[in-house]
N, C-alpha and C positions, 0 to 999 in steps of 0.2 A: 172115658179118659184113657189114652194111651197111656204106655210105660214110661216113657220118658216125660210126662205129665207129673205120673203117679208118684215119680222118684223124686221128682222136684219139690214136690206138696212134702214129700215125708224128710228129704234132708232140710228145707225149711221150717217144717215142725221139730225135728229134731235142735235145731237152729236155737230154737224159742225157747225149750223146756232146760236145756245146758244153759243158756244165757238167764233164766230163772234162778235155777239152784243157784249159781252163782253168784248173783245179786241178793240172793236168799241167805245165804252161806257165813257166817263170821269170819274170821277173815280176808277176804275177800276186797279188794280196794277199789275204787275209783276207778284205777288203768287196767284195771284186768289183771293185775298180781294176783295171786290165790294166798300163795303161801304155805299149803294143807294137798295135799291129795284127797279129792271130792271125788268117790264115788255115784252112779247114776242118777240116786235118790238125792245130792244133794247131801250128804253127809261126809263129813270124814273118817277117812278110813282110818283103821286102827290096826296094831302090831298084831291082838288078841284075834283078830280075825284069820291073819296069813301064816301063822307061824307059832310056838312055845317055849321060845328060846328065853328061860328065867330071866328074868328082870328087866324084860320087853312085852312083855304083858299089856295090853291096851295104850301104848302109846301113839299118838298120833305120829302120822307121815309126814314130814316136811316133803314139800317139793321144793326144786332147783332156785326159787326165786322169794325162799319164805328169807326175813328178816326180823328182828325182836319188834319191829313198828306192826309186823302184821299178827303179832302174837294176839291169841283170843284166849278166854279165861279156862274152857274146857280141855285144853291143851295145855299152856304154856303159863297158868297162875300166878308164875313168880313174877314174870315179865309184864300181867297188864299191870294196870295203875289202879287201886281201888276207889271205887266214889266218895268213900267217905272216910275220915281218917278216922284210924283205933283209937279207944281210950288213953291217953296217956301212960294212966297207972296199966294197962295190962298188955302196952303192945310192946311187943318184943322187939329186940334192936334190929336193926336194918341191915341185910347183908347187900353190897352191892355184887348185880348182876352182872356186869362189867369192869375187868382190872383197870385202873385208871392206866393211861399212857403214861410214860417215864419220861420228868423231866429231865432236857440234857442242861447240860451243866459245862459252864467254860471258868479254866482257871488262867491267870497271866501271870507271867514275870518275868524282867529283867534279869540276865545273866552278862555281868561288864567287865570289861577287857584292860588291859592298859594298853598304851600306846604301841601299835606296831605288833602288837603279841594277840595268840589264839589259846592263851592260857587262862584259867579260869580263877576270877578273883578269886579272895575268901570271901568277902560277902555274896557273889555268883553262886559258889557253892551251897551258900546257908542257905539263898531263896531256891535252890532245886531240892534242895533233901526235903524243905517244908514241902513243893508241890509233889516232890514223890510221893510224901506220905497222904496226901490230898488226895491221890491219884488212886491210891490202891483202894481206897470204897469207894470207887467208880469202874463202870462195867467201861472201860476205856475205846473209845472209836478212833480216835486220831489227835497225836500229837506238833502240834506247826514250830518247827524251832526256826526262826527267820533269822539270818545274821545281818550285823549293818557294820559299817566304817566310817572313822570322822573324814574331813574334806580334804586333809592331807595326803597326800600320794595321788600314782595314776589310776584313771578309771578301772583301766586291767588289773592291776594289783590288787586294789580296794575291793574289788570281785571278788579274786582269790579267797585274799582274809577276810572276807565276811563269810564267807561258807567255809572255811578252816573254824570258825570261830562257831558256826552252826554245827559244824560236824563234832566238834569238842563238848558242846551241850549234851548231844545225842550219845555223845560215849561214856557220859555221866553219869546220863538217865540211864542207860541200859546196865551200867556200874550197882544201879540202884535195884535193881530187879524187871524194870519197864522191858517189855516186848521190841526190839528191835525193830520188828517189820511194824511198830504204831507210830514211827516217829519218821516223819516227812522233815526236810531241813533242807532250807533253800538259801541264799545269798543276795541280798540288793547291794552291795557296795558302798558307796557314799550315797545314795541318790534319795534317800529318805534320812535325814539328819531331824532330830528330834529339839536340836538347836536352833537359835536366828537367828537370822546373819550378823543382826544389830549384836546381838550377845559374844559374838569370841572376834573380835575385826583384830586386824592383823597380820605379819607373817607369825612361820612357828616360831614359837617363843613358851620355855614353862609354864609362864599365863595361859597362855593360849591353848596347850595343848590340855591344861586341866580345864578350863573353860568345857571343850569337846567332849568332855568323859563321858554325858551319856548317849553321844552318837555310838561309842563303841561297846556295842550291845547286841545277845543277842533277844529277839521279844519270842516269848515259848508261850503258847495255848492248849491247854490239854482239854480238850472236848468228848462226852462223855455222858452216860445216863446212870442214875441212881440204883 
């Protein structure tokens, strides 16, 4: 047999005995994950082997692709699942393995205007102090203060005052202790009216213009996790 025969036979044997341990190996997956640095024999390597460094002492190696699904019992005990469940009476509480993820959290409310004006009701005022104080046992991500305008005036103007009207939310909020850079504030104008048409018909007229009251609003979201 030549060499280049002989190399063949032996990196193919080699081939076979690695694809053993492997297959032999706890865990070890389906796709070929390991999860464990596997030494020659098929075993995992451990800390006690390479090293002395207290409180590394026989631990097993993770490799780059281990996850708690490929956790085996000789390692990683916390993580399997046990076949059979403890006694009741003697098994001790459950600690989870994993922090749960943090639910986020959305609060709303209206903050309303009078007619023509970017000043802020007293009852505007009452529903932001409540979501302030709402706000602070929340790890805050972003606040959305929207402003709007009833149907009166020109489109350009009713711009204007709906983001006067937003900006005035925002300088409340941050009156109140809130983060300046959390609070985003945009303007629609009249073009989202929270009214129907059938409900204020009409010119302006007193009626009418109290009819509008809760177009001129602005709608605030504070989003957020626990």
């Amino acid at each position: 047999m030549n060499n280049f025969s002989q190399k063949t036979v032996l990196i193919a044997a080699m081939s076979v005995v690695v694809a053993t341990a492997f297959a032999q190996t706890p865990g070890v997956d389906l796709k070929g994950t390991v999860g464990y640095v596997i030494d020659q024999r098929g075993v995992v390597v451990r800390s006690g082997k390479y090293g002395t460094t207290p409180g590394n002492d026989n631990l097993c190696w993770r490799d780059g692709y281990w996850t708690p699904a490929l956790a085996i019992a000789e390692c990683d005990p916390d993580l399997v699942k046990k076949d059979a469940a403890p006694d009741a009476k003697t098994a001790a509480p459950a600690v989870a393995a994993v922090k749960p993820v943090a639910e986020k959290i959305t609060l709303a409310a209206d903050a309303l205007f009078d007619f023509d004006k970017a000043v802020l009701r007293d009852e505007g005022k009452a529903k932001l102090d409540d979501l302030a104080s709402k706000a602070k046992i929340l790890k805050i991500e972003v606040i959305l203060a929207v402003g709007h305008a009833d149907r009166f005036g020109k489109p350009a103007y009713n711009q204007k005052l709906s983001e006067r009207r937003a900006a005035a939310v925002k300088d409340y909020l941050v009156s109140k202790g809130v983060e300046a850079n959390r609070i985003y504030t945009e303007g629609k104008g009249s073009t989202q009216p929270v009214t129907k048409a059938e409900e204020c018909k009409g010119p302006k007229s007193k009626k009418v213009v109290a009819c509008l009251q809760p177009d001129r609003r602005v709608n605030i979201e504070v989003i957020g996790t626990k």
